[in-house]
C-alpha positions in Angstrom: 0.0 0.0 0.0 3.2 2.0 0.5 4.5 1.7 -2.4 1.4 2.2 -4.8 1.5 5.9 -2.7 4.6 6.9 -3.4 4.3 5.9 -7.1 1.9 9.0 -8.1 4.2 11.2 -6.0 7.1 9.8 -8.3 5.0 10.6 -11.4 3.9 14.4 -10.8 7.5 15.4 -9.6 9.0 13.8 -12.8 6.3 15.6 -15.0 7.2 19.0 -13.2 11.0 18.1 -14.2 10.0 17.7 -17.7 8.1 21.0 -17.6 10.9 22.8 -16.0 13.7 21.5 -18.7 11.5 22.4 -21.4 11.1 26.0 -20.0 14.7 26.5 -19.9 15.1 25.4 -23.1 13.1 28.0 -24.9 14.5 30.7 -22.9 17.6 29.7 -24.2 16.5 29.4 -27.4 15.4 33.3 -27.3 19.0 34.3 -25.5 21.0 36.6 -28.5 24.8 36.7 -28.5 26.4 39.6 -28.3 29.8 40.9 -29.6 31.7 43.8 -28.6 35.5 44.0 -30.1 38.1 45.8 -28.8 40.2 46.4 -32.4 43.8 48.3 -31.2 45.9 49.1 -27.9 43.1 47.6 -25.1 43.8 45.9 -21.7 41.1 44.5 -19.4 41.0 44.8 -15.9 38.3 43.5 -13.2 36.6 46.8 -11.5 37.8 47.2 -7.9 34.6 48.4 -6.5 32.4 45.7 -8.3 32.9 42.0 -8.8 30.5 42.3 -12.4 32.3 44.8 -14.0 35.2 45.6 -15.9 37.3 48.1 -17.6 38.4 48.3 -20.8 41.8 50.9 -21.2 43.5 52.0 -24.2 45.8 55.0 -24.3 45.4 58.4 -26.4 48.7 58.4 -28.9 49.9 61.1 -31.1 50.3 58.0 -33.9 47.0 56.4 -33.7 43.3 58.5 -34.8 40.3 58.9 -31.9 38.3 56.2 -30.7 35.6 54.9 -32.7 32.6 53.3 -31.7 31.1 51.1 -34.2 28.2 49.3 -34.9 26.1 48.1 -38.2 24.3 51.6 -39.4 26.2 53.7 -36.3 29.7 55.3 -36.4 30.4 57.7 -33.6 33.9 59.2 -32.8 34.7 59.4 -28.8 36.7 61.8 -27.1 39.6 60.7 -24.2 37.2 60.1 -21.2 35.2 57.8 -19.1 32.3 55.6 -20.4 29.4 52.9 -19.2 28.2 50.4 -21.9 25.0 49.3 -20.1 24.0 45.6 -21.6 21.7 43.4 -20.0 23.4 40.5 -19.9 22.5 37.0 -18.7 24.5 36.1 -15.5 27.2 33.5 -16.2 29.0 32.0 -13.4 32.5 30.8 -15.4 34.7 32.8 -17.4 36.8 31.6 -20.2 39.4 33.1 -21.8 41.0 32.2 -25.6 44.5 30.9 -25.2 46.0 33.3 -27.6 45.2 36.3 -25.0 47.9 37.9 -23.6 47.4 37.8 -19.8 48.8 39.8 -17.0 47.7 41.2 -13.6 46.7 44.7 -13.7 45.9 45.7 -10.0 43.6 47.7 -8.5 46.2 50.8 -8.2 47.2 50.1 -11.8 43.1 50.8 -12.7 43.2 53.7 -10.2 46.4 54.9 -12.3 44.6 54.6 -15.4 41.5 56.0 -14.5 43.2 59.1 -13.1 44.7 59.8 -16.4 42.6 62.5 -18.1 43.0 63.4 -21.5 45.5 60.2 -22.1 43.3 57.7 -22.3 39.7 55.9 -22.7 38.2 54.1 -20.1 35.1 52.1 -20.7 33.4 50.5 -18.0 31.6 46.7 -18.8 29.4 44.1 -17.5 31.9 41.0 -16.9 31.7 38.6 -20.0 31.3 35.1 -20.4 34.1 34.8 -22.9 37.2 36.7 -23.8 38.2 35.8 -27.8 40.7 36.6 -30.1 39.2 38.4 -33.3 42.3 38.6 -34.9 46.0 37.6 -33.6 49.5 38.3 -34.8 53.0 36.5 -34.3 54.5 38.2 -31.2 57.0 38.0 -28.9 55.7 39.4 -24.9 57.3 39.1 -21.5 58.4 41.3 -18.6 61.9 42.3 -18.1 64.4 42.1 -19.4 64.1 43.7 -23.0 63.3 42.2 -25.9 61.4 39.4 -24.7 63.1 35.9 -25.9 62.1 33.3 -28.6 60.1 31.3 -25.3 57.7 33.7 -25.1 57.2 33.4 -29.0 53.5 33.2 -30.0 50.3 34.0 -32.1 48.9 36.6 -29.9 45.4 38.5 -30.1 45.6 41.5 -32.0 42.1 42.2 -31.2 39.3 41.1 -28.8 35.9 40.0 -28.6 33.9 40.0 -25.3 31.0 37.4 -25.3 28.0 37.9 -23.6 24.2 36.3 -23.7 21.6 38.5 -23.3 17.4 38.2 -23.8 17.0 41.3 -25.3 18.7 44.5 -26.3 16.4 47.0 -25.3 18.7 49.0 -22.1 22.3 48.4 -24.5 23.5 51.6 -24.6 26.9 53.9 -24.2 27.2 56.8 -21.8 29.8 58.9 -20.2 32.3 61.7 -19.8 34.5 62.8 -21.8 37.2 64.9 -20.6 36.9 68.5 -20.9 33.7 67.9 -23.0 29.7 67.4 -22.6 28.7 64.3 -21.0 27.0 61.4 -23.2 23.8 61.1 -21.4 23.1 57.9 -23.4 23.5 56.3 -27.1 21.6 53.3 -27.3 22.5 50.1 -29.1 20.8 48.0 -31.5 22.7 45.6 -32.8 24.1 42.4 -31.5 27.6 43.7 -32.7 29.7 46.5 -31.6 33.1 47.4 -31.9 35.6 50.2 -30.4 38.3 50.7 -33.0 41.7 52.7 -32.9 43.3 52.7 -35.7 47.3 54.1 -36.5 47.0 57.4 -38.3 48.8 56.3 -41.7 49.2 53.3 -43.5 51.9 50.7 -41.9 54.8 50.9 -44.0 58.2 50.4 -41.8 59.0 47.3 -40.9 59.5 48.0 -37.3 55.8 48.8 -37.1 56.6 51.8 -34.0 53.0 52.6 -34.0 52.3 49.1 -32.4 55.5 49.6 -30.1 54.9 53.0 -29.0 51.5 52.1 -28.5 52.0 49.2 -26.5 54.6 50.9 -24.2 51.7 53.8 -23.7 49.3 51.0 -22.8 51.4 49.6 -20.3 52.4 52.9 -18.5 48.7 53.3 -18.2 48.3 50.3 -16.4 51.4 50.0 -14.8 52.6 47.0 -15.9 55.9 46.3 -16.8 55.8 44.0 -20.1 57.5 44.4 -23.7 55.8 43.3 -27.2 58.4 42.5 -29.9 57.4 42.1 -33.7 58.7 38.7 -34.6 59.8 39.1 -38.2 60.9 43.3 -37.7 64.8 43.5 -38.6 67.1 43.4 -35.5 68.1 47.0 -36.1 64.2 48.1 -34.7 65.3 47.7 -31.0 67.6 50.6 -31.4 64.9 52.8 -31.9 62.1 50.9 -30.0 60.3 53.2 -27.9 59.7 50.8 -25.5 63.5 50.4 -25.2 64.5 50.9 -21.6 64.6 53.7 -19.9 61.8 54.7 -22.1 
């Protein structure tokens, strides 16, 4: 008599199971992904003050145009400042990141650092992604001290970077911020489920050293204060006379 009791019990919680899977099915069905590529001098560093966030940092250069923020039907050119993409992302618990990343540990006095920097660089402020992945990569030789970095550290590193999220609708994906000196975006919303921030060199690449990517990159790490090097595998030997990032630069 027991048994036959427990039976129907059995039944409805496995039908409720059913029901439940199905429901999170569909909702995942309707999730869009969502692309937004950092093309140019970018590092990523988790926001002190919130756990969910992060900040994206690139520095201003004298051989490199403004900021552009790009999306399909939507071009708009951003001053050195401070800026908030809002996205309504789904919450994602891991966080992966593409092997061909370049990673190092940018602290929080090395955020403080950057953020205190006005008129020398653009700060963006993120939701956390789910992913970090490489758009593009180049051949590259990074590492800390001393300079150049060796052939160990040889590899095909991003060039530029894709942040992944999931989200169940746009409506709420929008830019705003301050730029410095200048009239405060009060918000440009987003409709597309691609964006990109893009900082081009000024000129076409012609020298084989490539010093835009080198000056760039010792910029970028000065703003961060990190102490790394980037070397151009393929560049003549002669470049590292005139590397910018030669030390004491």
């Amino acid at each position: 008599m027991k048994n036959l009791l427990r039976s129907p019990k059995a039944l409805v919680i496995l039908a409720v199971g059913v029901v439940l899977a199905a429901m999170a099915a569909h909702y995942a069905a309707r999730q869009k992904m969502v692309l937004v590529t950092f093309d140019g001098p970018w590092a990523f560093a988790p926001d002190p003050n919130d756990a969910g966030s992060i900040f994206a940092f690139a520095p201003k250069t004298k051989s490199h145009h403004d900021l552009v923020m790009s999306s399909p039907g939507q071009s708009t050119t951003l001053a050195a400042g401070i800026y908030e993409m809002a996205l309504p992302a789904v919450r994602d618990s891991g966080l992966r990141i593409g092997p061909n990343i370049l990673q190092a540990k940018i602290d929080a006095q090395g955020v403080r650092h950057a953020l205190n920097a006005r008129f020398e660089r653009y700060a963006i402020r993120l939701p956390k992604p789910e992913a970090y992945v490489a758009a593009s990569t180049g051949r590259l030789r990074v590492g800390p001290a001393p300079y150049p970095p060796g052939p160990a550290t040889e590899n095909n590193y991003a060039m530029s970077v894709s942040l992944r999220y999931r989200v169940a609708t746009l409506k709420g994906f929008a830019l705003s911020g301050s730029p410095d000196g200048g009239r405060p975006i009060q918000r440009l919303p987003m409709e597309n489920t691609s964006l990109s921030f893009m900082i081009h060199p000024l000129t076409p690449v012609t020298d084989e050293c490539e010093m835009h990517v080198c000056e760039a990159f010792r910029d970028l790490a000065k703003l961060v204060n990190v102490t790394i090097y980037v070397d151009i595998v393929g560049a003549p030997d002669e470049c590292h006379a005139t590397d910018p990032q030669k030390p004491p630069a």
